[in-house]
Steps between C-alpha positions, in 0.01 A plus 500: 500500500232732277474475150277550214181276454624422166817388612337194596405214238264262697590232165897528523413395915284231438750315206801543776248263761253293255163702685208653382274800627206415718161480318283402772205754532418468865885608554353866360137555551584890575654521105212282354240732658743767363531352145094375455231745440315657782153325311581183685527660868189746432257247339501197758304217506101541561568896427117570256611665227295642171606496151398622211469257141609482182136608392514753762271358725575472883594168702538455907698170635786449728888499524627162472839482373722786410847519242637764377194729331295183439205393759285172517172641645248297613081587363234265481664182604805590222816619449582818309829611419534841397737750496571835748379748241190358516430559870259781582536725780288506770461892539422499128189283601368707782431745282367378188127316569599176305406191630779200582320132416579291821600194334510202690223565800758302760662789493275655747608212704917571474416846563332383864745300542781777424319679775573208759795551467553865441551577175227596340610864524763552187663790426335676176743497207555850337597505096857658710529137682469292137759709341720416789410127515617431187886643617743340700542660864875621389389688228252686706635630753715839344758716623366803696193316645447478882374239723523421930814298632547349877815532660689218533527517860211633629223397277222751668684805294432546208645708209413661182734431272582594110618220243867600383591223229316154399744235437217190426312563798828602728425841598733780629257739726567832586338671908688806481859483450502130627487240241396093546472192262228318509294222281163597436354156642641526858238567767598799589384678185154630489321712300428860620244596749517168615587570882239744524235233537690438868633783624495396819825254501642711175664788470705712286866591502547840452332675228373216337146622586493789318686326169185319478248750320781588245535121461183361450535633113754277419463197727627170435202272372343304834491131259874541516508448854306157527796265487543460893176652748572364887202406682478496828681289769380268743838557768463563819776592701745176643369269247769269432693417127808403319715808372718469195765777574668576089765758682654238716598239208120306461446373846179389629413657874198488694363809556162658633273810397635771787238777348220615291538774320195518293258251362750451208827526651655346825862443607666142595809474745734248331619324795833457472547565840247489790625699777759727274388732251337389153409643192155549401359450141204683378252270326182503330236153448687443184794528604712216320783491850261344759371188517261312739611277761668135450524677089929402516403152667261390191770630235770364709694861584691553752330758738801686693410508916594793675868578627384478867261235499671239615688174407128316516351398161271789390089505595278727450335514814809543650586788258136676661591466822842660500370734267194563717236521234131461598416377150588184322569430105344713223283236276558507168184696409673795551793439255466590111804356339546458185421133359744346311508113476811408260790575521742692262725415278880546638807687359251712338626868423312769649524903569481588860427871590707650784286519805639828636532690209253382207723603263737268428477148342695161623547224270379174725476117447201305733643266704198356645170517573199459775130595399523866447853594618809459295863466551722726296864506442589841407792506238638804529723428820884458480463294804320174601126601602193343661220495314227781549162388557220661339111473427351534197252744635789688589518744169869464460576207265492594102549303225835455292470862284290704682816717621637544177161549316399807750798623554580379886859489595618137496794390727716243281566169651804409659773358244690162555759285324361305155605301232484712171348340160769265293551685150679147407239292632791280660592716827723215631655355177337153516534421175842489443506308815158270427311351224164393446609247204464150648826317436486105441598273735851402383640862459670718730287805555703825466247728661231388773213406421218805597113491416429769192269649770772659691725554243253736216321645853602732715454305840796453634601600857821637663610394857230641765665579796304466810567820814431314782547805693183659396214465689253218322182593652292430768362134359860389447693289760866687537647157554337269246599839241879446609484143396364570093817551288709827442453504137306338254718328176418670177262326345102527302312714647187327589767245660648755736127647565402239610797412730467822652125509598548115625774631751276769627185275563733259652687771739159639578356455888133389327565369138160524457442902590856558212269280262157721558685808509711400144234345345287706198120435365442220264378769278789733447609635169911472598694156406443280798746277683444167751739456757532253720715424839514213729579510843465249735308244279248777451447647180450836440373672188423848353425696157701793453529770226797499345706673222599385144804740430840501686444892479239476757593270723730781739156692503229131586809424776459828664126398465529174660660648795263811569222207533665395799572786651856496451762707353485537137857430479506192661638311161650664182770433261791687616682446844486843625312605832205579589377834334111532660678527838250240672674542819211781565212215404661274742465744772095577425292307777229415273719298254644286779360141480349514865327857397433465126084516410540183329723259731202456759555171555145262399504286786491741804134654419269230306170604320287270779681764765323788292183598626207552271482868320264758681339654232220711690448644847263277713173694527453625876827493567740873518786350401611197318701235753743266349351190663154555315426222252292442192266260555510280136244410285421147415613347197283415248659155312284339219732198532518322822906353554482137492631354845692175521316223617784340735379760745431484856115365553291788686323382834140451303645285228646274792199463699342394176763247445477373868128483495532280117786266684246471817207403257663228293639301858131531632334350168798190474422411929166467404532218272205326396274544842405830386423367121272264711346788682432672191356201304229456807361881501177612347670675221585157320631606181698772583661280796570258177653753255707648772632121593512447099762832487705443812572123338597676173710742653648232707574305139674777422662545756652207491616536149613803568732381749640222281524677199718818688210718469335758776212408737134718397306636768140391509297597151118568559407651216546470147852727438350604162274676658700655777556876533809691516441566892423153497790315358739754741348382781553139394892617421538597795458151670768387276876568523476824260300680660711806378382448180143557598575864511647503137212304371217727677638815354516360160120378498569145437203257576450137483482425199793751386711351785483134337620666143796624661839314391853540592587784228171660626608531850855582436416802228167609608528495878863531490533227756889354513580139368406346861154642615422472136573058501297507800222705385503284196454152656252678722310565177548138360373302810186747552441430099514056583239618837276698188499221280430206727246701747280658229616376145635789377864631473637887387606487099849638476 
């Protein structure tokens, strides 16, 4: 099905299904580096630069912030914005004898501290490198210039091949008579010469090596190449991770690194199969298809077990010994994916390059999303599809034009049955049959009575027929689907919308995954629609884009099904069959419910089952175990969590109590002998005050225990006076002694204590309504001991 590039209108697709083209940056950093001058690649941040002034004189600073042709450098504690012109290069200064003024002398100290770290040694700028900076990367490169490729297979060879065409960055290379497409940003393009610095795990195919002198004249520019550089891996062979196999429908295997090819380049055996044979997938550190171990667990992905490894629920030790790997899981140092933390917008319109070819263009819709890998319905298929996953770091998703604007063969989408515009405005005659005229009471209406809305509008539905027979998806129970009706009456349309989405969340196995996986940002630019559903007293809820013509609502159906994975002809307005023949989607293992990515079900693995995330080898050790743990660092908390105080007593606050209890039955056996004793000693008038205070306290206590009130312990001292370690100790004989702790901490003393009052202890110590009543006739009876003792009583 070839046609034209022209013979596809992205705006005649997106008014049949009420969409609009993907916007999103991050979904195309590859065209963005494509699209922005090279300036902003070239002149990173900290990079010294000199320019020269309006007045001609000569200024030093550093790169702070570059956009476009305009730069914020930094000199003397200040920002400068200039423009690229005004850049000098540096081989123009080695040879004149001008002196550069410094600035700002800390920059001795970012230059030391650039050589911590390595990077004191820039490249020199050439007047040939600002004449390039100030061009995009696309318009650089020209037909007829040369540069290195790797194969595709065997990364180690390397070829030296001629650019054909440029289509925006999309280039058609030429070794020989072979030809290739490839986008100037993948990895494997380098600039020439550039596996000549390690010939020892290089090597050219063929003649490549002598191309290379006739080359070097017309070379592709070495800033072009600076999108993607590898660094080296960390894998050693039978580390352990999670595989995400994109030929086998988007399922998630576990896999391990089988061999290391280079220190750039190393192959993974995708496990589908431990004894039996399994492919092998060649990977690089960035490679955007593995993932560290216990990665599906966090996201909550299914990760598919081998065929022969048993009916036993899946563990990776197990998975090491039948694989009989000496080395346990990679930590997640080693992985450089790409970091994405929202999510993107869905039923977004998007070009997808072919991945065999890289010639042709697919129009696609995203489905979902997960960090950096996206879901993508492809919409040039006659018949019901999965979606493909991809990554953005992949280089094959394009914005909506990008075919059409270079001149990239576009595959139309797939056609389907829709309702044409009304020329009448009135496409089922409802106003000879309706009015909108309110008629009084006592008349006979001739016409029924219809709301202007509907009747000047055109939202009116036909019958939607329901195919039963189609397969609904993996998140949709077969037999609550049977039980929705056949057909839905004609009717509004927002009516009928929202009877359809409520019969899907209520036919769904979790109504809550159909909500999450229907539901839109808060922020979208599309009309927006709540539906709700009930089942079993529980209330379910979701926002959902919807449409506002009856035009498009064949196209936001189809839409509504390819989110769940079903076939796109799962409703429509006529009562024919099934045209996407979803009999072949049925049949795909990965879309069945007990296989599909997203069915794992939540409550088999929990997040407390996860261990914690290995990020770095354990020094000493060859290899890095599964079992070895983090030890974690103590939390620093400013506030300390306030603990209830109907809590269990510890064993010191008891034997405090005890020994209190023990001292107050010892001092009322005494009686008056010991009084006597007292009175007869040589220290007289001490004997006398203490016999003066015990019959005080014993006045009180008395009163205390007719008025209702608690009994004191013995007062020596004046309790003005008293300290804060003081008064907690005399708390502590009482009954609340747990509020001897509260008061220490806060620094309360004597003569703050007897200030307190109810609010004071309810707000302040945040004390509950009964510790605070106690604590407050605590306070009033030790205020009646102040002021008949020693005269003098706290001023509230």
């Amino acid at each position: 099905m070839e046609s034209n590039a022209f013979e596809f209108c992205w705006n005649a697709e997106m008014d049949r299904d009420a969409t609009i083209p993907a916007t999103d940056s991050l979904l195309f950093p590859h065209v963005e580096f494509a699209r922005r001058p090279l300036a902003e690649k070239m002149l990173y941040v900290g990079r010294p630069l000199t320019v020269r002034q309006e007045d001609g004189s000569l200024m030093s600073g550093k790169v702070e912030v570059v956009c476009g042709e305009n730069i914020f450098l930094s000199n003397a504690g200040k920002l400068e914005l200039i423009h690229l012109r005004q850049v000098v290069p540096d081989t123009e200064l080695a040879s004149s004898d001008v002196k550069v003024p410094l600035g700002d002398p800390s920059s001795l100290c970012d230059a030391a501290s650039d050589l911590m770290f390595g990077k004191c040694e820039h490249q020199k700028l050439e007047a040939k490198d600002l004449v390039e900076a100030s061009l995009p990367p696309v318009d650089i490169i020209k037909v007829g210039q040369w540069f290195e490729l790797q194969d595709v297979r065997n990364p180690c060879l390397i070829r030296v091949v001629q650019v054909v065409a440029n289509r925006g960055g999309l280039l058609t290379v030429s070794h020989g008579q072979r030809q290739e497409n490839v986008f100037f940003t993948n990895e494997r393009c380098h600039e020439l010469e550039w596996a000549q610095r390690d010939l020892q795990r290089y090597t050219y195919d063929g003649d490549s090596l002598n191309l290379l002198k006739n080359a070097r004249k017309n070379a592709v520019s070495s800033h072009v190449f600076t999108y993607s550089v590898l660094k080296e891996h960390r894998f050693e062979v039978g580390m352990m991770l999670e595989v995400l196999d994109i030929s086998n429908g988007g399922i998630f295997y576990a896999g391990y690194v089988s061999e290391v090819l280079s220190p750039y380049y190393f192959l993974v055996r995708v496990a589908q199969s431990i004894k039996g044979p399994a492919p092998e997938m060649l990977c690089h550190r960035s490679h955007p298809y593995i993932f560290p171990v216990y990665w599906c667990a966090r996201h909550n992905i299914r990760l598919t077990p081998p065929e022969d490894y048993g009916a036993d629920e899946f563990s990776w030790n197990t998975f090491r010994e039948k694989c009989g790997l000496t080395k346990g899981s990679a930590p997640e140092h080693c992985f450089d994916l790409p970091r994405v933390q929202r999510k993107f917008d869905k039923l977004r319109n998007v070009e997808v390059l072919d991945v065999r070819t890289h010639d042709v263009m697919y129009p696609g819709k995203i489905v979902r999303s997960l960090r950096h890998l996206v879901w993508v319905h492809l919409c040039h298929y006659a018949n019901a599809t999965p979606p493909t996953i991809y990554s953005i770091s992949s280089g094959l998703l394009f914005p909506c034009g990008f075919a059409k604007q270079h001149s990239i063969r576009m595959q139309p989408a797939t056609r389907y049955v829709t309702m044409g515009p009304s020329l009448s405005g009135d496409r089922f005659n409802l106003r000879t049959l309706c009015t909108s005229r309110q008629t009084p009471v006592f008349l006979t209406p001739k016409k029924r009575f219809l709301s202007s809305v509907w009747l000047s509008s055109d939202l009116w539905l036909p019958i939607v027929y329901v195919r039963k027979s189609c397969f609904a998806g993996p998140f949709i129970n077969p037999e609550r689907f049977r039980q929705i009706p056949n057909r839905y009456r004609p009717g509004p349309m927002p009516s009928i919308i929202r009877a359809i989405l409520s019969d899907l969340i209520s036919s769904a196995y979790k109504p809550k995954q159909i909500c999450e996986l229907l539901m839109c940002a808060k922020d979208s630019t599309l009309p927006q629609m709540i539906v709700k559903a009930r089942i079993k007293f529980k209330k379910h809820r979701t926002r959902v884009e919807c449409c506002e013509k009856v035009t498009e609502f064949c196209g936001w159906l189809r839409g509504i099904c390819i989110l769940l994975d079903a076939c796109p002809d799962l409703f429509g307005i006529n009562n024919s069959g099934c045209e996407s023949y979803c009999n072949t989607l049925r049949e795909i293992p990965s879309m069945s419910t007990t296989a599909h990515a997203w069915t794992v079900n939540t409550h088999a693995t929990t997040q407390k089952s996860i261990p914690r995330r290995m990020r770095r080898i354990v020094p000493g050790s060859s290899h890095n175990m599964p079992s070895v743990v983090r030890k974690k660092k103590p939390v620093i908390q400013i506030y300390e969590p306030r603990r209830p105080l109907t809590r269990a007593i510890t064993h010191k606050e008891w034997r405090a109590r005890s020994a209190a209890a023990e001292e107050r039955k010892r001092g009322d056996s005494s009686g008056t002998s010991s009084l006597d004793v007292l009175s007869s000693g040589p220290d007289a008038p001490r004997a006398q005050s203490a016999i003066d205070q015990a019959s005080s306290s014993q006045k009180t206590n008395v009163n205390g225990e007719e008025d209702g009130l608690m009994i004191l312990p013995l007062v020596e001292s004046n309790p003005l006076l008293w300290t804060a370690s003081e008064l907690g100790k005399w708390i502590m004989k009482t009954d609340l002694s747990s509020v001897a702790n509260i008061l220490e901490k806060e620094e309360i003393d004597g003569e703050a204590f007897l200030l307190l009052s109810l609010t004071h202890c309810m707000e302040n110590l945040g004390l509950k309504l009964g510790p605070a009543l106690k604590l407050n006739a605590l306070i009033k009876e030790l205020n009646n001991v102040c002021r008949e003792r020693f005269g003098v009583h706290a001023k509230h």
